[in-house]
Each structure stands twice: as structure tokens, then as C-alpha cells.
C-alpha positions in Angstrom: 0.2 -17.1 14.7 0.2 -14.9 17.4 4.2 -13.4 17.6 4.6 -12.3 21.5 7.9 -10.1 20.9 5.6 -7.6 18.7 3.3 -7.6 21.8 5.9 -7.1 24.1 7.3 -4.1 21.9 4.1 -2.4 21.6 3.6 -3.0 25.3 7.6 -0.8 25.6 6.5 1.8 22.8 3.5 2.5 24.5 4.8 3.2 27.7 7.5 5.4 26.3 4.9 8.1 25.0 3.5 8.0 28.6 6.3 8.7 29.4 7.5 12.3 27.5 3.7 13.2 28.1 4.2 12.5 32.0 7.1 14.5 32.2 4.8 16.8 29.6 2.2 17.3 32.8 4.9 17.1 35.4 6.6 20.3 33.7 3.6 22.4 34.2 3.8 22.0 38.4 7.3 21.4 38.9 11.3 20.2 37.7 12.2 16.9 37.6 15.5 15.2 37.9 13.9 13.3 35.0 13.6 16.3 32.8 17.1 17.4 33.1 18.7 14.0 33.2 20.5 14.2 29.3 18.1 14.3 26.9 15.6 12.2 28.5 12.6 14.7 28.7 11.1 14.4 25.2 13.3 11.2 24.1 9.7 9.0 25.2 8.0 10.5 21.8 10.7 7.4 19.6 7.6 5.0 20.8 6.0 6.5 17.9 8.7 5.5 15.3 8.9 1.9 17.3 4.8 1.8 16.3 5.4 2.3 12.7 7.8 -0.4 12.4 5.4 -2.7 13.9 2.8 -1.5 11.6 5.0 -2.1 8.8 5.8 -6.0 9.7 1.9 -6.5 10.8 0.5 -5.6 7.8 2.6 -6.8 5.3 2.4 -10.1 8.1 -1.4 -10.2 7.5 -2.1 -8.8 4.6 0.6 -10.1 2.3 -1.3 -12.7 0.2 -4.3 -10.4 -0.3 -5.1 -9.9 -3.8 -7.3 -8.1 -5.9 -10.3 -5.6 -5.7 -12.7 -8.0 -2.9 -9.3 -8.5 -0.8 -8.5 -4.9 -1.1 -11.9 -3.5 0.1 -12.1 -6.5 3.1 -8.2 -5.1 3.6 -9.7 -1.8 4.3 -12.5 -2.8 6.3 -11.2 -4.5 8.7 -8.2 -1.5 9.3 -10.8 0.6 9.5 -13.0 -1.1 12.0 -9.9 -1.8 14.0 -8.7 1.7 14.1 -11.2 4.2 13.3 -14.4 3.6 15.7 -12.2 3.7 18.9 -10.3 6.3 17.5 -13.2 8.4 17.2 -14.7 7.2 20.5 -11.5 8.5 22.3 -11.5 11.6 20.3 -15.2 13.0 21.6 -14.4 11.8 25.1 -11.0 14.6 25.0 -13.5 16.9 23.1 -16.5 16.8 25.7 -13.6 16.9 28.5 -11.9 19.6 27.0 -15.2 21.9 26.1 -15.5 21.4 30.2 -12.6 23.5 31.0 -12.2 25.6 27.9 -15.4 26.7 26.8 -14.0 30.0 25.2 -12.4 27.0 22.4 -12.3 28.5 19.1 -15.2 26.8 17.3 -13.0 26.6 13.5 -10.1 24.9 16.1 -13.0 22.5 16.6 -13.9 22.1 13.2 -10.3 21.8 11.8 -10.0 19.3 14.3 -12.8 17.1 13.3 -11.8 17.2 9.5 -8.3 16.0 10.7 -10.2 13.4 13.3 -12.6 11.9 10.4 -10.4 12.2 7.0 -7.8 11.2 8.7 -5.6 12.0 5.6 -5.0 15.5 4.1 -7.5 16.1 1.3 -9.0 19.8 1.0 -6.1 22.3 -0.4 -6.7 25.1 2.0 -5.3 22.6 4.2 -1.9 23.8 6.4 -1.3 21.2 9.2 -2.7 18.1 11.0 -4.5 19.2 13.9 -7.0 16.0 15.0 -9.4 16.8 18.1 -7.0 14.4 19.6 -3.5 14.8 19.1 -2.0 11.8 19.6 -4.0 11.1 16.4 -1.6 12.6 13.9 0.5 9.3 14.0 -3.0 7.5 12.9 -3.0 9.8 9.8 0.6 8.7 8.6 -0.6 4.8 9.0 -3.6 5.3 7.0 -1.5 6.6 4.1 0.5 3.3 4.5 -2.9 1.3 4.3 -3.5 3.2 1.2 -0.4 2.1 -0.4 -0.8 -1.1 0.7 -3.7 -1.1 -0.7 -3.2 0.0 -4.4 -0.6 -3.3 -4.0 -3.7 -5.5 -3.1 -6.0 -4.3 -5.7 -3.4 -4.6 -8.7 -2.9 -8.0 -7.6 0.9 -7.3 -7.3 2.9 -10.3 -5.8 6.3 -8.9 -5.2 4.8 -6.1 -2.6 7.8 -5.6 -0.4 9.8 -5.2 -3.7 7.3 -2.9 -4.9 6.8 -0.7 -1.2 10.8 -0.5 -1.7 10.8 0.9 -5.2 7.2 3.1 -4.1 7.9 4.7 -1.1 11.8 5.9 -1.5 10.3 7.2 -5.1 7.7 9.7 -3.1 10.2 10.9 -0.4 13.0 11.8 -3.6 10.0 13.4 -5.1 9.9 15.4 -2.0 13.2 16.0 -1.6 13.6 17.1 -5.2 10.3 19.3 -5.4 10.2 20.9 -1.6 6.3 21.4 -2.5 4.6 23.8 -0.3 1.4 22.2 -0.2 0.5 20.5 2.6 -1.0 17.4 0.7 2.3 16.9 -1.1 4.5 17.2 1.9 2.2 14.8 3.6 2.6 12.2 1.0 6.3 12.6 0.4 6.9 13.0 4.1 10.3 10.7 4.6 8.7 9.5 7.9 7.2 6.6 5.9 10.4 4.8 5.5 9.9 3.9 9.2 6.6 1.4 7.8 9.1 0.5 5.1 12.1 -1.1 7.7 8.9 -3.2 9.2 8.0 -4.2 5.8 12.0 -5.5 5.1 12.0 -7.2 8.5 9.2 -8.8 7.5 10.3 -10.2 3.9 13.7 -11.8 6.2 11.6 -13.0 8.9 9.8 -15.1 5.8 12.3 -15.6 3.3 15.6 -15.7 5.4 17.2 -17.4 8.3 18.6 -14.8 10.2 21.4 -16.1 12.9 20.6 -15.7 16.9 24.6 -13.6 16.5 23.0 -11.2 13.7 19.6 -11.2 15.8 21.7 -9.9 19.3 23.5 -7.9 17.3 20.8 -6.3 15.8 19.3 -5.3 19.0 22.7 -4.1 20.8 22.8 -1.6 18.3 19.4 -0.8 18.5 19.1 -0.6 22.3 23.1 1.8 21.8 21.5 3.8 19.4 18.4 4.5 22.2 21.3 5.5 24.7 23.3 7.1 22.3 20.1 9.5 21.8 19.5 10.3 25.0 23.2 10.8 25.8 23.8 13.1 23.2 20.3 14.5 21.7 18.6 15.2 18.9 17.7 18.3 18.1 13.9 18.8 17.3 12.8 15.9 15.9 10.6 15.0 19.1 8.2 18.0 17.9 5.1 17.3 16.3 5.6 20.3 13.9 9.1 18.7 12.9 7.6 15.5 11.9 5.0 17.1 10.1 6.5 19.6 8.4 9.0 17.1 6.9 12.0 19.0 8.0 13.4 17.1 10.8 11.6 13.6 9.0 14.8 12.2 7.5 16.8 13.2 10.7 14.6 11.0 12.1 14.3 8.2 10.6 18.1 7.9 11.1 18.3 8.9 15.0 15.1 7.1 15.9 13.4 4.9 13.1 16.8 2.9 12.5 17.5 2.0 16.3 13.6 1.3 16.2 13.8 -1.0 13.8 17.0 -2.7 15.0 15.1 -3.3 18.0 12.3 -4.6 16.6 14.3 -7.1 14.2 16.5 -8.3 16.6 13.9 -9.1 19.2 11.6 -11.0 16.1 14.1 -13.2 15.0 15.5 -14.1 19.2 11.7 -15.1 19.5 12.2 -16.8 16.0 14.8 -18.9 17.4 13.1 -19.3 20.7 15.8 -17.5 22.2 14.0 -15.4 25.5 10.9 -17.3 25.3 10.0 -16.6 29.1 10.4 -12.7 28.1 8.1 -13.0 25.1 5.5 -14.7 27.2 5.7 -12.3 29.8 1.7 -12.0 30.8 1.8 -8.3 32.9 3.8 -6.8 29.3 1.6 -9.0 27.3 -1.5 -7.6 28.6 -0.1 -3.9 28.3 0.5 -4.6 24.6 -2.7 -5.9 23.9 -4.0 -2.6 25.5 -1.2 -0.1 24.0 -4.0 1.3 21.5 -6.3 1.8 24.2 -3.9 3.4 26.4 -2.3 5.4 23.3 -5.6 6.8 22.8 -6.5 7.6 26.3 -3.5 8.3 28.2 -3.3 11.8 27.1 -7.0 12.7 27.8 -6.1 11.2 31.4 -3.2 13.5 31.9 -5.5 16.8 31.4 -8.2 15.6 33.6 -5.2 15.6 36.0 -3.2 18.7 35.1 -7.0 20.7 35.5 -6.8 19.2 38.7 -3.9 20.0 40.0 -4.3 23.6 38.8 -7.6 24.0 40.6 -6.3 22.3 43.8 -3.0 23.5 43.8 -1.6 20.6 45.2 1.5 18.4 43.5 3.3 15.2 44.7 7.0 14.9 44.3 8.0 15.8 41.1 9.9 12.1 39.7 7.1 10.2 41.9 4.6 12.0 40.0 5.7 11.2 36.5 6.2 7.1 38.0 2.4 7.4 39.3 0.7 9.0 36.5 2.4 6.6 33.8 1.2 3.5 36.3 -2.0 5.2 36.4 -2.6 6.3 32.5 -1.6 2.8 31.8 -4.8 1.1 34.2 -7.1 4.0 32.9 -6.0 2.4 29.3 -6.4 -1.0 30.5 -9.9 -1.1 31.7 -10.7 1.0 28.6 -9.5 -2.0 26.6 -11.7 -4.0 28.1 -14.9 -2.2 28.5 -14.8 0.2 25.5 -12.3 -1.6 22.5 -12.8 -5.6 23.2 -16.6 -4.8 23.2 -16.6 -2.6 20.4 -14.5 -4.1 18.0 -16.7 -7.9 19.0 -19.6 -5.8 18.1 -18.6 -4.1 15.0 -17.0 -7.8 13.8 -20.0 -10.0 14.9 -21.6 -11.8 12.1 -24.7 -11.0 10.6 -27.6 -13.3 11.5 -28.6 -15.6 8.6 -31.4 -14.9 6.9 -33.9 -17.4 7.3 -34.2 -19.5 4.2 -38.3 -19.5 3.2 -40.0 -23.1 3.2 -40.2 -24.8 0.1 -43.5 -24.1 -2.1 -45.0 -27.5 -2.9 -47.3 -27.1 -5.7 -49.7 -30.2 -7.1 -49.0 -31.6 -10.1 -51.8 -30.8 -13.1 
């Protein structure tokens, strides 16, 4: 079953990172009211912590009565046919782009950046940061390491997985917390950004197990919605940075200002669709179609916004400053769309089509002696 609010979510999330990565390219060529409105400039890069408590529900939605070692390895496959090839189609189109206008590139940048782009998770102990070709992709590194636990769950055959993902995950940020390691791998793997997977995962055991009421479910997303005003009313430090997240030092600060109103959000909008409260909203085709595209444009959007930016810098012309940042999200989001359709739908059909049968020989009739 097909649950339209995730959709819809993935659809707002998306369009969020367009945004901070609009006013990103918009800050290069001019000032925005936008940009000094609060703390509204970087406050678009929470769509990433509203992903990972999708990620969380979805896979513990599909993948919750996998078990054992054939389950595990389909369990793998199929995230890895689903995420990597685009990932790495998206990845050499920035690259070839990029090589285009900055041909002085450091060639180790370039390597580094493939290591990061192909192993997706840190593995090599010379190893200091996440740099991907693409860098949108470091997000994709953090879900990964949830497949992987996810994974151990499948192949042990373990039953109680959301009791288990509550005991597994808390235990590796406290052994963070209480070691402060220094190398990268173990900061990676303790990083407390993974409880944002874990709230999806608990949303997911009360959208099976419990019935939640339509008061708790507006309640839920009142205070998720407050906590997205009370962010950009007040601020929150650093924790928009990439280095912050990865680093682990502004994780934790995050999780609370950004993964807990995330999650709100996503609860309280699961269980109004639960109770087919909204159902015009969760059937909403033009954000339906934008969620079914939100990896595509994810992947994309920030590749479009350079093409642009060397544009603008060789033409030296710029629209109005907030019309630009409306404009180039509209636009990002259409580039995204129609590489939905012509690059992921046909690539993912093609990677999952079945194999042909092999043709099963004639039977050998042999005379009786």
C-alpha cells in the first residue's frame, strides 16, 4: 500500500533544500529579503532530517518481515539498485559539468571524491571527511549505514527489530559520546544524527501496533510545524553546515531543533491520513508527482544551480533577487522532473526487469532395447 502523506512529505523536504541552495546561488549575485528575513537563509537544509525520518518508517515499512541471510542480501539489492546507479549517474554528470569550468580541479579532490561517491560509507583509515563528487551525496552515506543496521537485523533473523534499532543505535551514539574518538570511521558510526532513522522506525511500530487518535495526530503536527517556526524565528546556530553534521558536534543539537519537529511532522501527517483525515491533501497529484521525483530532483537540483551560477558570472546579468530564488526552485524542480522520467523510471525498469527464461531443452526420447 502506497501511503500518499510520505509522498507528499518528500515532495515538502525536497523543495526545502531547493530552497537554502537557491538562496545558496542567489547570494553569490545579490541580497535577498529572503536571506535576511530571521533565520530563513539556511533553515531549507531541515529537508534533510525530514528525509531520514521517512527513510526510517519506509524501511522498517517494507522491510520489516525480512528475515535471514537470502532476505538480507535481496534487502540490499534492491536499496542498492534503487539508490546507487542514479546516484552515480547524477554524480558524473556534476563531475563532467564541473571539469568544464574548473579544469585546474585538483585531481586527489577528484579522487577522494569518488572513494566517497562509490563506498559510500567510510572505510579506509586515512580517511578525514566525506567529500562525494556530488555533495548532496553525504546524506546518502548516513542512509546506507542505516541499511547496514538494518541489515545485520534481517540476517540474524531478529523479530523484535524496532526494539532492537532502539537498544542499537542509542548504544553507538553513548559510545560516542563517552569515547569522543578521533577517527573518522568511529565518529561516522556513532554520529547522533542516526536517531533521526530511529523516530521513523518508532512512528512506524505506532502506525502498526497502535491506534493513535486524530487529537494526538493534530497535535503532533502543531508542534511539529511550531517547532519549524520556532527555528526560523529564533535560529540555530550551525547546525545547517555540512561540517557540523559531520563532524558530530552540532549532531545532537540537531536532532533536537530539527529531527524532533521533523518527525512530529511526519507522525502527525501518517496517522491524519491513517484516519482519512485530509484525504484530498494526500492525494494532491502536482505534490504527488514532485514526491515521486524528490530523489531525482535531490540529485540534480544542485548540478542545475552551477550550470546557472557559471552563467550568470559569464553574462553578468541577474534577475530580481527574491524572483530569482522563486524561479530557480520552479525550475530545478522541472529539470528534476523530466530527469525522473527519462533517466530514473528507465533505469531503475531496466536494472529490475526480469531475466528472460532460459529455454527448457526438448525432451530426449530414447527407444526401448
Amino acid at each position: 500500500m502506497k501511503i500518499n502523506s510520505i509522498q507528499l512529505l518528500r515532495a515538502v523536504a525536497v523543495i526545502l533544500v531547493v530552497h537554502v541552495h537557491a538562496i545558496d546561488l542567489q547570494e553569490a549575485f545579490a541580497v535577498s529579503h529572503q536571506q535576511k528575513f530571521f533565520f530563513l537563509e539556511n533553515f531549507g537544509a531541515i529537508g534533510v532530517d525530514l528525509f531520514f525520518g521517512i527513510s526510517g518508517f519506509i524501511i522498517s515499512y517494507v522491510a520489516s518481515n525480512y528475515f535471514g541471510a537470502r532476505d538480507g542480501a535481496d534487502f540490499l539489492k534492491k536499496r542498492f539498485l534503487r539508490i546507487n546507479p542514479i546516484y552515480y549517474v547524477a554524480s558524473v554528470c556534476y563531475m563532467v559539468l564541473f571539469c568544464l569550468y574548473d579544469q585546474f580541479y585538483p585531481l586527489t579532490a577528484i579522487l577522494y571524491g569518488w572513494r566517497d561517491t562509490i563506498f559510500m560509507l567510510p572505510v579506509l583509515n586515512s580517511q578525514k571527511w566525506l567529500a562525494p563528487i556530488l555533495v548532496v551525496g553525504w546524506s546518502l552515506s548516513y542512509e546506507w549505514w542505516f541499511y547496514m543496521l538494518f541489515f545485520v537485523l534481517i540476517l540474524f533473523r531478529t523479530k523484535y527489530k524496532t526494539l532492537l534499532l532502539l537498544l542499537v543505535i542509542p548504544a553507538l551514539v553513548l559510545a560516542g559520546v563517552l569515547l569522543k574518538p578521533t577517527d573518522f570511521r568511529l565518529i561516522f558510526y556513532t554520529n547522533p544524527i542516526m536517531l533521526e532513522f530511529l523516530f521513523g522506525v518508532i512512528i512506524f511500530w505506532l502506525y502498526r501496533h497502535a491506534k493513535v487518535p486524530v487529537g494526538i495526530a493534530w497535535l503532533l503536527l502543531a508542534v511539529g510545524v511550531g517547532g519549524y517556526i520556532y527555528n526560523i524565528w529564533h535560529g540555530f546556530g550551525n547546525i545547517s553546515e555540512l561540517g557540523s553534521v559531520t563532524s558530530g558536534t552540532g549532531s545532537m543539537k540537531r536532532v533536537w531543533l530539527w529531527g524532533l519537529p521533523s518527525a512530529c511532522i511526519l507522525a502527525g501527517c501518517i496517522f491524519l491520513e491513517k484516519k482519512d483525515v485530509w484525504n484530498r491533501l494526500w492525494n494532491n497529484r502536482p505534490g504527488l508527482l514532485i514526491g515521486d521525483a524528490s530523489y531525482s530532483i535531490y540529485l540534480t537540483h544542485y548540478t542545475f544551480f552551477y550550470l546557472l551560477a557559471q552563467i550568470y558570472a559569464r553574462t553578468g546579468y541577474f534577475m530580481n533577487a527574491d524572483v530569482s530564488i522563486i524561479v530557480h526552485m520552479v525550475l530545478a524542480i522541472a529539470v528534476g522532473i523530466f530527469f525522473y522520467y527519462k533517466v530514473e523510471r528507465p533505469l531503475i525498469k531496466m536494472l529490475h526487469a526480469p531475466k528472460p527464461a532460459t529455454p527448457t531443452p526438448p525432451p530426449v526420447h530414447t527407444a526401448m532395447p
